[in-house]
C-alpha positions, 0 to 999 in steps of 0.5 A: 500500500502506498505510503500517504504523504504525511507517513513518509514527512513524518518518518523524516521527521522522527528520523532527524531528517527534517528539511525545507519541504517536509512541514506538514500542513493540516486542513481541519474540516472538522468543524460540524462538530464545534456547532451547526449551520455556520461551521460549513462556512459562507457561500461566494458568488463567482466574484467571491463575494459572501451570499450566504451559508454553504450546505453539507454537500457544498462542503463536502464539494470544497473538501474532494476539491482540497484533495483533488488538489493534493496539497494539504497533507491531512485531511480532518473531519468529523466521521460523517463526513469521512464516512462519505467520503471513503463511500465514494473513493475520494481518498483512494489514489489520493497520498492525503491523509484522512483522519476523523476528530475522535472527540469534541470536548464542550469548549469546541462548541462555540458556533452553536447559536445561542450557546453558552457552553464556553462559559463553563469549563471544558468537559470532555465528550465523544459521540464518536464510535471508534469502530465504526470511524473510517479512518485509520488516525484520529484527533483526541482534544483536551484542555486544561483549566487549573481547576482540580475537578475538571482536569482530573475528569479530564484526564481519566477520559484521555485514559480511557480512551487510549484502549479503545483506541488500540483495540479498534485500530487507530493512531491518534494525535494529540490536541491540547487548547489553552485554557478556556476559563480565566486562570490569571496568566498573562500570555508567557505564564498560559504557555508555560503552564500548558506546557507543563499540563502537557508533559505531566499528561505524556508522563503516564503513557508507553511508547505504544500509548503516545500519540503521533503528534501534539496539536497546541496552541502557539504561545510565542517563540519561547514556548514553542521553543521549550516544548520542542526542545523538552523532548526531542521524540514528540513532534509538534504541531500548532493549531491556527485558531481565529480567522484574523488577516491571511497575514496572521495566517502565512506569519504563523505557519513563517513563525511555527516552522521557524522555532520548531514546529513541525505541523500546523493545522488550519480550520477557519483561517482555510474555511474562510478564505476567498479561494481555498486552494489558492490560499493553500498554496500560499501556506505551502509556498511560506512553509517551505521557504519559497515566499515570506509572509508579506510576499505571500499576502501580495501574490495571494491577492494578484492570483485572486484578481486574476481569477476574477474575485474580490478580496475580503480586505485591501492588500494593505488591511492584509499585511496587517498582523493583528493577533498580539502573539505573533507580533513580537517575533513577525518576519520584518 
């Protein structure tokens, strides 16, 4: 059987081998699973402008696109959406890696209108059957609080779930969110103590237990840098967060490969963009060296203009980096 993209990066990767060309880059469909209508996305005209909500099967269309592309390196979505995928062959002569979210703790569901649910700290929840998911890898998500009961119920789901994991065929990676409830940390005390979260939580697990990679938050250069450097047999990915500027976007993905990342998955920085696949090249164009972050931005909106579509912001609006985080280090 073919080896999928990821598998042959990822053997470089945990080889010492990691080279321009080998950061992966994750598209992270999974986001029926944070809330409701609104996570497909919004529907654009043939001028790209915004007319209203996409439906499943306009969703489902933009994902076989993506994998039609063969850019991304893992393809996440919740298992519905893999289960009807794998039904009508999308992956087959495809080197994508499929993976399904395995679990949707309560803080993800965000989108839901109305909901109140991230006013509460995290409580883990899976409606996932782990048998019945098509797809050999999976997301598991937790966050932790600095709340003693929370954590602790936390914890003990991540633990029984690995068994069943194992019992039903399926490697997973390792999502861990920044705390959803206030704790009083500034910025470099929530990495550090993320960071810390982390490594107690890997302490208990075999080698056959860990998971194959970790997806955290980035928290600046220092943390990325300590977690990465804390040990050396655990990749790590980061996670893109909120929507902000494609600058945001092509500055993370510069700045995560620059201090040691060596995955970054995207949902709504993707899901929201004028046009997919040409923003996907972009983030490929950045994360192997071929473009800086302010140069993608300026071919990312030449390709729009030549393919007809309006931009959502001005070039200049866009070269803007307004998440504080990557303001410290950004690529000048």
């Amino acid at each position: 059987m073919t080896k999928t993209r990821y598998e042959e990066k990822m053997e470089r990767i945990r080889a010492g081998r990691y080279a321009k060309g080998d950061f992966i880059i994750a598209d992270a469909k999974d986001a029926d699973l944070s809330g409701g209508i609104l996570t497909a996305g919004r529907r654009r005209d043939a001028e790209g402008r915004i007319t209203g909500n996409r439906t499943r099967a306009e969703f489902l269309a933009m994902i076989e696109a993506l994998v039609q592309q063969d850019v991304v390196d893992i393809m996440l979505a919740s298992a519905s959406n893999i289960e009807n995928l794998q039904s009508r062959g999308i992956f087959s002569d495809s080197r994508i890696m499929p993976a399904f979210r395995a679990n949707d703790t309560t803080d993800v569901w965000g989108v839901i209108r109305g909901g109140r649910y991230r006013a509460t700290p995290s409580q883990p929840y899976s409606g996932t059957d782990l048998t019945r998911a098509q797809a050999e890898l999976c997301l598991y998500s937790m966050t932790f609080n600095n709340i003693t009961e929370a954590d602790t119920v936390t914890l003990e789901a991540y633990r029984d779930f690995r068994p069943k994991a194992r019992a039903a065929g399926k490697r997973h990676f390792l999502e861990v969110f920044n705390p959803n409830m206030p704790t009083g940390f500034d910025a470099r005390e929530t990495g550090m103590y993320v960071n810390d979260c982390i490594a107690r939580a890997l302490a208990s697990l075999t080698a056959e237990e860990r998971p194959e990679f970790l997806k955290v938050a980035y928290n600046g250069p220092a943390a990325l840098e300590e977690l990465v450097a804390h040990d050396t047999s655990v990749v790590v990915g980061v996670l893109g967060g909120g929507t902000g500027t494609h600058r945001d976007t092509f500055e993370l993905v510069w700045q995560a490969e620059k201090f040691g990342a060596r995955l970054a998955l995207f949902g709504r920085k993707i899901n929201m963009a004028e046009h997919q696949p040409t923003f996907i090249k972009w983030m490929r164009a950045v994360a192997d060296g071929h473009a800086r972050p302010a140069e993608a931005i300026c071919g990312y909106h030449g390709d729009l203009a030549n393919l007809g579509l309006t931009a959502d912001r001005s070039v200049d609006d866009d070269l803007l980096i307004t998440e504080e985080v990557l303001m410290t280090a950004a690529e000048r």
